[in-house]
N, C-alpha and C positions, 0 to 999 in steps of 0.2 A: 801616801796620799798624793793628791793630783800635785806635780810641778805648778806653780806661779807662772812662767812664763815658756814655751815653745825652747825648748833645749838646745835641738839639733833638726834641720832641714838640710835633707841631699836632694839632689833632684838628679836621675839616670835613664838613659834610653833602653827600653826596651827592644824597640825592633826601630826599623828607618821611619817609620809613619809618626812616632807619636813617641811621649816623655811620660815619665809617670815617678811620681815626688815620694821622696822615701821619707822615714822619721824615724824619730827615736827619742819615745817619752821616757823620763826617768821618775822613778817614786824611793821612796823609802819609808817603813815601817816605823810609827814611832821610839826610839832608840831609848827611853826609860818609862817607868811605871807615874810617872808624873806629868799631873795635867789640870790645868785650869781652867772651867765649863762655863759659858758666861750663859742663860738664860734671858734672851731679850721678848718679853711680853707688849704685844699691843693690849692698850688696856683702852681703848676708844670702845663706843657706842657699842656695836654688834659681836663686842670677841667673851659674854658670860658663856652662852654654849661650849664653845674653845678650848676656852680656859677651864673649863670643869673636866672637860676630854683630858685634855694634858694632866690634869689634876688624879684623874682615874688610871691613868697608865704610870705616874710617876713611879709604881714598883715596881713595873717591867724598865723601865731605865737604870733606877738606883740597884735593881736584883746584877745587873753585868758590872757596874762598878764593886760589889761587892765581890762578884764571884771571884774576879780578875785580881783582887786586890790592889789596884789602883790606888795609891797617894795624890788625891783629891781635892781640888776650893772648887767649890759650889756657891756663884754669884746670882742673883735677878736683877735688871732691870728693866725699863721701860720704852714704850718705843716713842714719849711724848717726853719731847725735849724743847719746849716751849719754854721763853721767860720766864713764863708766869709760875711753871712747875718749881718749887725748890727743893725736888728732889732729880730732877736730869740727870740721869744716868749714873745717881748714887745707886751703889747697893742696897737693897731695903729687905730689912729685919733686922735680928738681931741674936745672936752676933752678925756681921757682914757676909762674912766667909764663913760656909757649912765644911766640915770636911769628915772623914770617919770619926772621928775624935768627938764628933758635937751631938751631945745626947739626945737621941731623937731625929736625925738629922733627916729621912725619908720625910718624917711627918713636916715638917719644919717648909723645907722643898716644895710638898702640896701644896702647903698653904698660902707660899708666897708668888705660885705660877698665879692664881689668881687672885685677879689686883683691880677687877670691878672695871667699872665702863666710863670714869669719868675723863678719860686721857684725851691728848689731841685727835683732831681729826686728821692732823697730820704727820702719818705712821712713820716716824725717820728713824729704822731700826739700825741700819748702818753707822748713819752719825752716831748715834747714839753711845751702841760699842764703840765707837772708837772716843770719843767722849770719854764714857767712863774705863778707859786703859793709858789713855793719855793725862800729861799734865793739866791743869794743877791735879785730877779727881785722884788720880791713879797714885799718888804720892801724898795725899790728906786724907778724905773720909773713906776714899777704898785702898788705903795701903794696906799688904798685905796681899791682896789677890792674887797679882800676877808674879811669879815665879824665874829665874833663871834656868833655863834646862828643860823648863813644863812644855808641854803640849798647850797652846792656848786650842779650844773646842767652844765654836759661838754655835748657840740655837737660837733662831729669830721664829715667833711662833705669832702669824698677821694676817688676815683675811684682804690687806689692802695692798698696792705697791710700794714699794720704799718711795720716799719723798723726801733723802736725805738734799739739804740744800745749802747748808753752812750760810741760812742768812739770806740767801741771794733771789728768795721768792719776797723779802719783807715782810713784814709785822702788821700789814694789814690782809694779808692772803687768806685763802681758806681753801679745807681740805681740795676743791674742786681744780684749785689751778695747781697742785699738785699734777695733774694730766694736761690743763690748756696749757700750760708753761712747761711743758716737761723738759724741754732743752736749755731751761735755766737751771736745769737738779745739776748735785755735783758727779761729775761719770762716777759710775760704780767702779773703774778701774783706779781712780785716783783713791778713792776708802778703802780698797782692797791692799792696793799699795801701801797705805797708812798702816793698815792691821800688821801687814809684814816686818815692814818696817820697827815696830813697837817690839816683835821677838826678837831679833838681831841672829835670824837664822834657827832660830828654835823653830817646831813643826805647826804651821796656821790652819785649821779647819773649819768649814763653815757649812752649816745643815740648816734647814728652814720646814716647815712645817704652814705652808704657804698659798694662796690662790693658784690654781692646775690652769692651764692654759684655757681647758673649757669649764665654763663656769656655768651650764645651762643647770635648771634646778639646784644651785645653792646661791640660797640668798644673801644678797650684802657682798659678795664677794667678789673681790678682782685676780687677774691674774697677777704674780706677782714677780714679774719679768725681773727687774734689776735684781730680782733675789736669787734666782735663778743664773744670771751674768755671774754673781759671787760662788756662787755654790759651784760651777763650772770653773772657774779661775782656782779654786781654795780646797774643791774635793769636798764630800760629806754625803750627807741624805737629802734630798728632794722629794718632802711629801706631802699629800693631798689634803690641804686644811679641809675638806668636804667629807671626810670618812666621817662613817658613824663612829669607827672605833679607834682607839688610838694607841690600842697595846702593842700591835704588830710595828706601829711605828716609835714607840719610845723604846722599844726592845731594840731598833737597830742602831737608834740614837744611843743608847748605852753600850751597843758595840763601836762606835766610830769612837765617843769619849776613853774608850779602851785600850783607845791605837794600835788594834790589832785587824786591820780593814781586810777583808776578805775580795773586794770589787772595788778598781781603778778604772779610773775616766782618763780614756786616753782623748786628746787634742785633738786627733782628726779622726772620721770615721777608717777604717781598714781592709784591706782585701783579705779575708779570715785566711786565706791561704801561704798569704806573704807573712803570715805572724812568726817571728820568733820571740821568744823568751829567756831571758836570763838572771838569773839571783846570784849576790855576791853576801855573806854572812858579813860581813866588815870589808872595810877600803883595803884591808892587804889581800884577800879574800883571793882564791882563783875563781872565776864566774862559773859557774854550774847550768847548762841547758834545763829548763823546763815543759817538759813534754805535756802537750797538747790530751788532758784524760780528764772526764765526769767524775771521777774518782779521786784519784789522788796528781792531780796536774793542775790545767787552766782551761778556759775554754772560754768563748768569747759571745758577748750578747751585742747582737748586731745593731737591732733597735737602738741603744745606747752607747755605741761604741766602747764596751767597757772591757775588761777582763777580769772574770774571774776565777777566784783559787778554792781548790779542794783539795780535802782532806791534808794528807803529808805534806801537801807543795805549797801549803798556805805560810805568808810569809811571818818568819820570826819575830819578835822584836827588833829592831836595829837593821833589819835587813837591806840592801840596795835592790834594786829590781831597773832593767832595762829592757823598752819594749820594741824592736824593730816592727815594722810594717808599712806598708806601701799604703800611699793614702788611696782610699777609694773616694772620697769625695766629705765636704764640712760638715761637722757636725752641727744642728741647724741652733743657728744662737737667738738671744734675745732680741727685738726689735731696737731701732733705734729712732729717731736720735739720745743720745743721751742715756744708753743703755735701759729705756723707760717703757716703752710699749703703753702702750692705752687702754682703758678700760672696753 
């Protein structure tokens, strides 16, 4: 998965005229079959549609945790973390934690992605997780969730933007100064920072199911930039809360939760011809070149700056991967201030 923060920056001359910035992104494949999936649900006004979407596809997600056989906790919560809720960012059902173990457990998952329309209008899906993985929740009514060793895997699933704000819009705000205040939210890098932080080095991922940057013909909806900032920082899926359908997307939500990622986001866009490649099986490992093939190698999706692996070169469990390449220029981030963007 995507590195947290920029690894390594070289910078070298090419000819007398001009410099051009080399890199080297590093990833690693999740290194055990354990992993802890938090589902964060906007349950405000406009997300019944959504949510019955997620609800129709949840056995294309739970079908890759099975196949893989994955050692699993399966959490929901909410993206309304108002006062007034007294359930913020608890797990809700019952038992808390789904995992193979719990009879019924697919069924169980559907029923709790949808959670009805009465939530805040202010969608704080960030706080939230972190909310519920942090003290006190994380150590009283959700003990048990989060794991030593696990993979933590958030999906935020929200028609709106994040408006996490730790408080500092007040208690008389409404959904709308969510955007006219948006340089009072808390940065998305500081929450992201917080999720890391909570693993002590275990593997962070973060997918969203979210507003697309154009939103013309879907209704109710915003872009959902800050979600976007995370997903770009943390690695994961970025997709189109506007689809009609939602199977092709929880199918690849159940491959990220399987930490077996087949497509790495590298930091900066690439000149596809300066790419090298390298896989190391373990830190004692000699590094192995990976050749540039449609087949069984890598190849690179320019639009997204990404790379990805096929067939035999897809990487293992546990694996190290190191990406050289010479920046061709940024990959375009979300607006600011306040990693927030506007409706």
């Amino acid at each position: 998965m995507r590195a947290f923060l920029p690894l390594l920056l070289l910078v070298g001359c090419s000819d007398n005229e001009f410099t051009r910035a080399s890199r080297t992104d590093e990833f690693q494949q999740a290194p055990s079959n354990l992993v802890d999936i938090l589902w964060v649900i906007d349950n405000s006004v406009s997300m019944i549609n959504e949510q019955a979407q997620v609800a129709l596809g949840a056995e294309d997600f739970t079908a890759n945790l099975d196949s893989t056989s994955m050692d699993f906790h399966l959490g929901v919560i909410t993206t309304d973390v108002d006062r007034t809720n007294g359930t913020a960012g608890v797990l809700l059902g019952e038992p808390k934690v789904l995992s193979a173990a719990t009879p019924g457990y697919a069924d169980a998952f559907r029923a709790r992605v949808q959670q009805g329309n009465t939530g805040s209008d202010q969608e704080k899906g960030l706080q939230a997780a972190v909310s519920a993985l942090s003290s006190p929740l994380a150590y009283t009514i959700n003990d048990g969730f989060l794991r030593d060793g696990a993979m933590l895997s958030i999906v935020v699933v929200s028609d709106e933007n994040d408006c996490s704000d730790n408080g500092s819009l007040g208690q008389a705000s409404t959904g709308e100064d969510c955007y006219t205040r948006a340089t009072e939210l808390t940065p998305v890098t500081d929450l992201v920072r917080q999720l890391v932080d909570l693993k002590n080095g275990d593997p962070v991922v973060i997918s969203g199911i979210v507003g697309p940057d154009i939103v013309d013909n879907c209704e109710a909806t915003v872009p959902g930039r800050r979600y976007f900032t995370a997903i770009e920082l943390l690695g994961g899926v970025k997709a189109d809360i506007c689809q009609t359908d939602y199977s092709s997307i929880m199918s690849a939500l159940g491959e990220v939760a399987s930490g077996i990622l087949t497509v790495f986001q590298l930091s900066k866009s690439a000149i596809e011809e300066s790419i090298e490649v390298t896989m190391r099986l373990d830190e004692e490992a000699e590094p192995t070149i990976v050749t540039k093939d449609a087949v069984n190698g890598w190849t690179y999706i320019a639009e997204y700056a990404q790379i990805e692996f096929h067939g035999t070169a897809i990487p293992p469990r546990g694996a190290l991967l190191e990406v050289y390449y010479e920046v061709g220029g940024q990959v375009e981030e979300a607006e600011t201030p306040a990693d927030s963007g506007t409706p």
